[in-house]
C-alpha positions in Angstrom: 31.3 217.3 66.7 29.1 215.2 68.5 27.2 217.0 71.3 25.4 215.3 74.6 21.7 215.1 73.3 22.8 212.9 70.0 24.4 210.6 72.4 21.6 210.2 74.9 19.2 209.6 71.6 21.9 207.1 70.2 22.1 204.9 73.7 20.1 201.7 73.7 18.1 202.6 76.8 18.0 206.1 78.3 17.0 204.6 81.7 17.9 206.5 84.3 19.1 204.6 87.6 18.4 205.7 90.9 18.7 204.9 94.4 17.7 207.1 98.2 20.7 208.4 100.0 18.9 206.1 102.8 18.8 202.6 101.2 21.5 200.4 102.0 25.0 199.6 99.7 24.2 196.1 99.2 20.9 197.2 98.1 22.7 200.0 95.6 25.4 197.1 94.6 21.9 194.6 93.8 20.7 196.9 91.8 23.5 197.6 89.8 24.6 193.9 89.2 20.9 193.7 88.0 21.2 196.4 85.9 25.0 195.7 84.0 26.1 199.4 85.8 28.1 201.3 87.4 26.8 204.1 89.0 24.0 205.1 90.7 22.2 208.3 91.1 21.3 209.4 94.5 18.1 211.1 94.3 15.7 212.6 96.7 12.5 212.9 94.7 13.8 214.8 91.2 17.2 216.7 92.9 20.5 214.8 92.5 21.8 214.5 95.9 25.1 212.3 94.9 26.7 209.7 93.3 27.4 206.3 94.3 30.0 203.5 92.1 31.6 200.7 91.8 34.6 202.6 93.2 33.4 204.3 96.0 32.2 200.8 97.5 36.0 199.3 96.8 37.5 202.4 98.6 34.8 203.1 101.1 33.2 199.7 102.3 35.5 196.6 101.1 39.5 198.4 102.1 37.7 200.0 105.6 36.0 196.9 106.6 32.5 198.1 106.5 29.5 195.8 105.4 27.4 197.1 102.7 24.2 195.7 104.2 25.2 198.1 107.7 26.0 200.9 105.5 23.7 203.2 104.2 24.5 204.9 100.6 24.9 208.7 102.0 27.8 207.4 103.8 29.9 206.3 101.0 28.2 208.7 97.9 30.1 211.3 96.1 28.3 214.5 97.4 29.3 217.3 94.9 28.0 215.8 91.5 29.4 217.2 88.6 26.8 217.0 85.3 26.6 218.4 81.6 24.5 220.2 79.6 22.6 218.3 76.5 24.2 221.2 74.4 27.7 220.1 75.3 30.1 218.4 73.2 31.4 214.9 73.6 35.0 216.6 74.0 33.8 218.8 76.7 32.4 216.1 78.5 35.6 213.6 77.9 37.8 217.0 79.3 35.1 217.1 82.5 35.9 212.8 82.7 39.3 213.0 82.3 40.4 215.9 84.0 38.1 215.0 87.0 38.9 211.2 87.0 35.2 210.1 86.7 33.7 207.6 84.8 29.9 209.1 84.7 28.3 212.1 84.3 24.6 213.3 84.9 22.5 215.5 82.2 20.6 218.2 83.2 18.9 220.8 80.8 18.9 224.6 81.7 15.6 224.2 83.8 17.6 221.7 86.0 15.8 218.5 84.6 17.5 215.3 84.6 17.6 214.0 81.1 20.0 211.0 81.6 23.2 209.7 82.7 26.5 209.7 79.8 29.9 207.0 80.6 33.0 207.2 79.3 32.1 204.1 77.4 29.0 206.2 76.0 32.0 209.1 74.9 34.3 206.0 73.5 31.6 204.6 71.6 31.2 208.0 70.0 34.2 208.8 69.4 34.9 205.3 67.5 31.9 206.0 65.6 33.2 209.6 64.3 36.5 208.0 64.0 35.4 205.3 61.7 33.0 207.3 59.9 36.0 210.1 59.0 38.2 206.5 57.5 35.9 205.5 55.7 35.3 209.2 54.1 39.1 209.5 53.1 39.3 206.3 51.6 36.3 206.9 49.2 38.2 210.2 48.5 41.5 208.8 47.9 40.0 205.7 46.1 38.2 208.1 43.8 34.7 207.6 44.7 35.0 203.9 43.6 
């Protein structure tokens, strides 16, 4: 069982993307095209103040006719944030993803420090992995060891 820390070590960067609840959408949309994400974390200086996605600018700004340069992110961020522990386990977190239909989720350690940001993609990725790695196990076992 694979738990939140082994998969922030495993990611290729561990950058954590941020943006102020006061900078525009378009700038938060730049930013992630830039970056190749998703999501953004709304921060004021270290405390998580929201969320902001792809989705919440398709349902927020593009179908209410709002322009993302006139619209500032703490309009359209998800306020109430939900985030994991680095001690959890990558089922927990897929349980939290699933169950809440979200597609990121921040890490914060027990002193309420932001260590990083886990996908869904991060959580398939691992799974594969564990997957694959339990394959190829049987078929050394059933092949003998050969």
């Amino acid at each position: 069982m694979t738990i939140v820390s082994d998969i922030l070590k495993s990611k290729s960067s561990n950058a954590i993307h941020r943006i102020a609840p006061g900078d525009s959408v378009l700038d938060a949309l730049k930013l992630m095209a830039e970056k190749g994400i998703g999501a953004l974390l709304v921060m004021e200086g270290q405390d998580i103040v929201g969320i902001v996605t792809e989705r919440d600018y398709a349902r927020k700004i593009a179908l209410l006719g709002r322009t993302s340069a006139a619209t500032l992110v703490r309009d359209v961020m998800t306020r109430d944030v939900l985030y994991v522990r680095p001690s959890q386990s990558s089922e927990e977190c897929m349980a939290i993803m699933t169950g809440n239909r979200l597609r990121h989720l921040p890490v914060v350690d027990d002193a309420g420090q932001l260590q990083g940001l886990i996908s869904i993609g991060d959580l398939v990725k691992d799974i594969i992995s564990a997957q694959k790695f339990i394959i190829d196990q049987l078929q050394h076992y059933i092949s003998g060891g050969r």
